[in-house]
C-alpha positions as CSV (number, residue, x, y, z in Angstrom):
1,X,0.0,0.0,0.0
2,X,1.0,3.7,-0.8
3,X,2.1,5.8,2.4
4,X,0.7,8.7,0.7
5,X,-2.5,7.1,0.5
6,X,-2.1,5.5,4.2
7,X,-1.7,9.5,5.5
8,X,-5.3,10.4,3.5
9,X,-6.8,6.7,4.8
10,X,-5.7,8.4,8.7
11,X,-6.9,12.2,7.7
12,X,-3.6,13.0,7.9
13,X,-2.5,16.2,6.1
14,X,1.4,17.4,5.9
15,X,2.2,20.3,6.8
16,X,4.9,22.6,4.9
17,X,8.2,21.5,6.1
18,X,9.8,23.9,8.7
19,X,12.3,26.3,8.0
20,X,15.8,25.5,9.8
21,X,16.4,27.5,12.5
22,X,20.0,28.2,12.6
23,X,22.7,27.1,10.4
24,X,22.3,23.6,9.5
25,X,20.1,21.4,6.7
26,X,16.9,19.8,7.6
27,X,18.2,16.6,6.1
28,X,20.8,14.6,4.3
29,X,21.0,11.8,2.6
30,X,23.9,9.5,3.0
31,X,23.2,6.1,0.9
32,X,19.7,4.6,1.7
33,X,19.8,6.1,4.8
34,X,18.2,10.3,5.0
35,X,18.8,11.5,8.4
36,X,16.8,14.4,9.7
37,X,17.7,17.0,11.8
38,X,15.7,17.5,15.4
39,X,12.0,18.3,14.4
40,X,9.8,20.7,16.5
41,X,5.8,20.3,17.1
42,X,5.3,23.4,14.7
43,X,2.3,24.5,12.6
44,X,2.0,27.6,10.4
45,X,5.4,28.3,11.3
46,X,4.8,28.6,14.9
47,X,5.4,26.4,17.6
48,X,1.9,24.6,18.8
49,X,3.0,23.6,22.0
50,X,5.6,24.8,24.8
51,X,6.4,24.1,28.1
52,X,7.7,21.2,29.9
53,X,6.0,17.8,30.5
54,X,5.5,17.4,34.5
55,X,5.0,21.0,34.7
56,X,2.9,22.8,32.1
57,X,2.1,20.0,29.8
58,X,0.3,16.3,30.2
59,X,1.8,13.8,29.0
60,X,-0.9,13.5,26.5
61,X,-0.2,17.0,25.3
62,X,3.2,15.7,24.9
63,X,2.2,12.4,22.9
64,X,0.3,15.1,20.9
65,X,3.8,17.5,20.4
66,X,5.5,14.4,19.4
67,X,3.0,13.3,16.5
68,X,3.1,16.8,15.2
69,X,6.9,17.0,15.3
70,X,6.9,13.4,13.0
71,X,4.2,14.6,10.7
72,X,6.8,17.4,10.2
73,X,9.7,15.0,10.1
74,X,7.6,13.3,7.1
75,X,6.9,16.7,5.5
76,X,10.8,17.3,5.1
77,X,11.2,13.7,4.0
78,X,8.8,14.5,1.3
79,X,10.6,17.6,0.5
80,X,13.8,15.7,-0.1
81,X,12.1,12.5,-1.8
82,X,9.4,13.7,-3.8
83,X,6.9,11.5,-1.7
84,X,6.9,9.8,1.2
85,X,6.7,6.4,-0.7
86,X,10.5,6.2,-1.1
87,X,10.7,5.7,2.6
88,X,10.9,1.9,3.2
89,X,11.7,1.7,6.8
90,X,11.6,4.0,10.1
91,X,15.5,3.1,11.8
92,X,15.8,5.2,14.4
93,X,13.9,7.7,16.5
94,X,15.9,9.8,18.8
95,X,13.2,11.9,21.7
96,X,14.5,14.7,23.3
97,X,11.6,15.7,25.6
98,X,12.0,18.9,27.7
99,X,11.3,17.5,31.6
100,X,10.5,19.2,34.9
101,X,12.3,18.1,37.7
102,X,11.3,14.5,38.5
103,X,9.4,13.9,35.1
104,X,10.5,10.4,34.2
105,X,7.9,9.4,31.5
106,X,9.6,10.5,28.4
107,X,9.1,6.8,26.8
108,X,4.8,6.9,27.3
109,X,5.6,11.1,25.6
110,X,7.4,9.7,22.3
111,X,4.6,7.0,22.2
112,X,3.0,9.5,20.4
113,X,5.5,9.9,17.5
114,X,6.2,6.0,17.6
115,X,3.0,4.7,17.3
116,X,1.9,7.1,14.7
117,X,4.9,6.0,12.6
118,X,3.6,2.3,12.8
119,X,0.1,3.1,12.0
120,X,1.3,4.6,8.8
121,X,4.2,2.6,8.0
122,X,3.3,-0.8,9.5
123,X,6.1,-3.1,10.7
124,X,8.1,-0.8,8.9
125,X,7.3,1.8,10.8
126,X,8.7,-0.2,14.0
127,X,12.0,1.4,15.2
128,X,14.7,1.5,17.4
129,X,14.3,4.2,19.4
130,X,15.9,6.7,22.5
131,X,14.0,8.9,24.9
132,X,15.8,11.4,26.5
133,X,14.9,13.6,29.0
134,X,15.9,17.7,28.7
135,X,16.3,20.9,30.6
136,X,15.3,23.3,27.9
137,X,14.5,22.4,24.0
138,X,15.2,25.5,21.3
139,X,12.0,27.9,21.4
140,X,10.6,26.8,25.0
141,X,9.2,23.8,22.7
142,X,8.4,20.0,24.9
143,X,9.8,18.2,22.1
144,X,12.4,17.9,19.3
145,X,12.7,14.6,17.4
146,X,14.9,13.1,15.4
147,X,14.4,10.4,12.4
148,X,16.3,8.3,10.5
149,X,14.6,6.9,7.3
150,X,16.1,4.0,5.4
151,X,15.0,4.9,1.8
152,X,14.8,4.2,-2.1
């Protein structure tokens, strides 16, 4: 089946990929592997959540941050690949989630991004995967994720 038409069968629109917020590339490509640089919750070009999980945000709000953040990761993979078709597996997911003091459920926060990821993909949506806990993320944001794709 056609991740494109997986993302309609879900409701799930893309938005336009971020813009970079400093000096580096939102992605490269190295092989069959794209890496993508960390990925904030934004929309419109704003960021649609901030604050840290314990403290100003559940941990649902989180698990929502994070599935924005990967529908932007798959807008930049689109970007670079024409469609998100040419991805053929998730690798890696690496969650940085920004954490009050004594916040310890990062992993149940980047359920968000990761079980999105499999409901689109499948079993190739199932990935390795780090959750890291953070004192402050770029722009106040709860979340910045990373993805690497293996590609075609």
């Amino acid at each position: 089946m056609s991740f494109e038409l997986k993302l309609k069968e879900l409701h799930l629109d893309l938005p336009l990929p971020p813009q970079p917020l400093a000096t580096y590339v939102p992605a490269v490509r190295v092989g069959d592997l794209l890496f993508l640089s960390g990925v904030l919750p934004m929309r419109d070009g704003q960021l649609a959540f901030s604050g840290k999980l314990g403290r100003d945000l559940t941990i649902e709000q989180g698990m929502e941050a994070a599935k924005l953040a990967i529908l932007n990761a798959l807008a930049i993979a689109k970007q670079e690949l024409g469609t998100v078709d040419r991805i053929t597996r998730v690798v890696k997911v690496i969650g940085h989630v920004a954490s009050a003091e004594g916040f310890v459920q990062q992993p149940q926060v980047l359920n968000g991004a990761s079980d999105l990821l499999v409901a689109i993909f499948g079993e190739a949506g199932r990935h390795a995967r780090a959750a890291v806990g953070a004192a402050e993320l770029p722009r106040g944001a709860p979340v910045e994720i990373e993805v690497i794709f293996s590609v075609s």
